[in-house]
Steps between C-alpha positions, in 0.01 A plus 500: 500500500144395326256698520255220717806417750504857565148521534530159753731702699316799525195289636761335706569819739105567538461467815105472469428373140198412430563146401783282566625237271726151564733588234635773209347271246149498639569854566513536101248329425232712690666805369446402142181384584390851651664684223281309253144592742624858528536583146180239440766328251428119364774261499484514168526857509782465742664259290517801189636791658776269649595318133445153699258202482197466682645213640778722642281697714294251615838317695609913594176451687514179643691519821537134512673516162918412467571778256584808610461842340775554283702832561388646122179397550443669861668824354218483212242459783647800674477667188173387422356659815660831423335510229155365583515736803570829272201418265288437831582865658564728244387583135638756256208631478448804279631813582776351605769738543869421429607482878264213533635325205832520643377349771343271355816363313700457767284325705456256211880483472555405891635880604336488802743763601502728251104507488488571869776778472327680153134426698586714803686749332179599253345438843668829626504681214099450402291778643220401751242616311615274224221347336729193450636494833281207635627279170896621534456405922300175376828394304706628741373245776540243225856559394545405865236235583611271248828460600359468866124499533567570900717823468429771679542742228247286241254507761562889565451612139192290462316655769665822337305387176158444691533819649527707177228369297211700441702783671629686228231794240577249237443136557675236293307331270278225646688184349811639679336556850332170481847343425609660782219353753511161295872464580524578832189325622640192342792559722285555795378153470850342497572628858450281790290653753556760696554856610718553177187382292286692696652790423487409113168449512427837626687721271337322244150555631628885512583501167173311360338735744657836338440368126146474625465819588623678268358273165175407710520132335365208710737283379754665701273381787495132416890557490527654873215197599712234346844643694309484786389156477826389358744644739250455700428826716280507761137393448326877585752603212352261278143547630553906451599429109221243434208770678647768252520250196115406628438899451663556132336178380257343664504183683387248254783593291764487762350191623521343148886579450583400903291150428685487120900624583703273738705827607216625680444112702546598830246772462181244407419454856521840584280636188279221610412610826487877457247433247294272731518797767380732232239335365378401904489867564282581188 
């Protein structure tokens, strides 16, 4: 079956989805559409990676257009999104050991199954102490969530990973625990709201939280004050993160990056007023 009929029929047994569409074709069109604004691809772009003309993408877009997706062309799509969605979550970065490597390959080579099987037996095998247990459980979730980004399992090892970091004597080297955090809070903002977000939200504050703590660096902060406004979490969570940020750095410097970075938006308001009431009680 092609790869976008079986991705119709999925969305046809949501019982919920969050949009509903008059037909498969206009179905298609939004999802290359959204695949394009995930990835921040140009039709152009689009139009490389899938060996077709710009004039090709623009009808796979246009739900009003005759054409539809050819079968080779919606298994290059699928394909294409594999791949895009590898390079998003993880890098090879260095050390890499040869487990993650292996990994590595056969994710790239569509072995979802033999990933997830090799992940969760290093999974057993790696002590806990294991400086690159948060990576290995990082992958783990991955070999999992990218055959189904609602499993169970994925979402089980990706707390898992949260949970580890800054745990272990011998932290990872920084590029690798801010791949880690990068990753998953991109995930974070692909779930639709609710208590399973929630909870994603929190174990990432945790874990921005920990690193914190144990490397004192306020950028950790900013990352536990974006989560929070992002997930979002509840305001005195916020509030409590913005009065400690107001300690470390002073609040004409937190005021310039809330009034300057979108992620912090909902937060202007807030910042605005606490400010007022400081300066009235001065």
């Amino acid at each position: 079956m092609p790869f976008l009929q079986e991705q119709w029929n999925t969305h046809g047994r949501q019982l919920s989805p969050l949009r509903r569409y008059s037909s498969q074709r206009e179905f298609e069109a939004d999802w290359v559409g959204a695949l394009r604004r995930r990835y921040s691809l140009s039709q152009e772009a689009l139009a490389v990676l899938a060996n077709v003309s710009v004039t090709t993408v623009q009808n796979w877009e246009n739900p009003q257009s005759r054409k539809s997706i050819a079968p080779h062309n919606q298994d290059r799509l699928r394909d294409i999104e594999r791949e895009l969605w590898i390079k998003s979550h993880v890098t090879l970065l260095e050390p890499c050991p040869p487990f993650l490597r292996a990994l590595y390959d056969l994710l790239g080579s569509n072995k979802d199954a033999s990933a997830q099987g090799l992940a969760e037996y290093l999974v057993a095998s790696m002590p806990e102490q294991d400086p690159e247990r948060p990576r290995l459980l990082h992958w783990a979730g991955l070999a999992h969530s990218i055959a189904d980004p609602a499993s169970g399992k994925a979402r089980e090892y990706q707390n898992a990973a949260l949970h580890a970091l800054g745990q272990a004597k011998t932290p990872l080297a920084a590029a690798i625990e801010n791949e880690i955090l990068g990753s998953q809070f991109e995930d974070l903002l692909t779930q639709a709201q609710g208590s399973e977000r929630q909870e994603k939200g929190r174990h990432l504050l945790a874990a921005c939280e920990r690193l914190y703590q144990r490397d004192g660096q306020a950028a950790y902060k900013w990352n536990a004050l974006e989560v929070a406004c992002r997930t979002p979490l509840p305001a005195a969570t916020q509030y409590d993160l913005l009065g400690e940020l107001n300690q470390l750095l002073g609040e004409n410097a937190v005021r310039r990056k809330i009034q300057s970075d979108d992620a912090y938006e909902v937060l202007r308001v807030t910042h605005a007023a606490s400010s007022a009431a400081a300066n009235a009680l001065n």
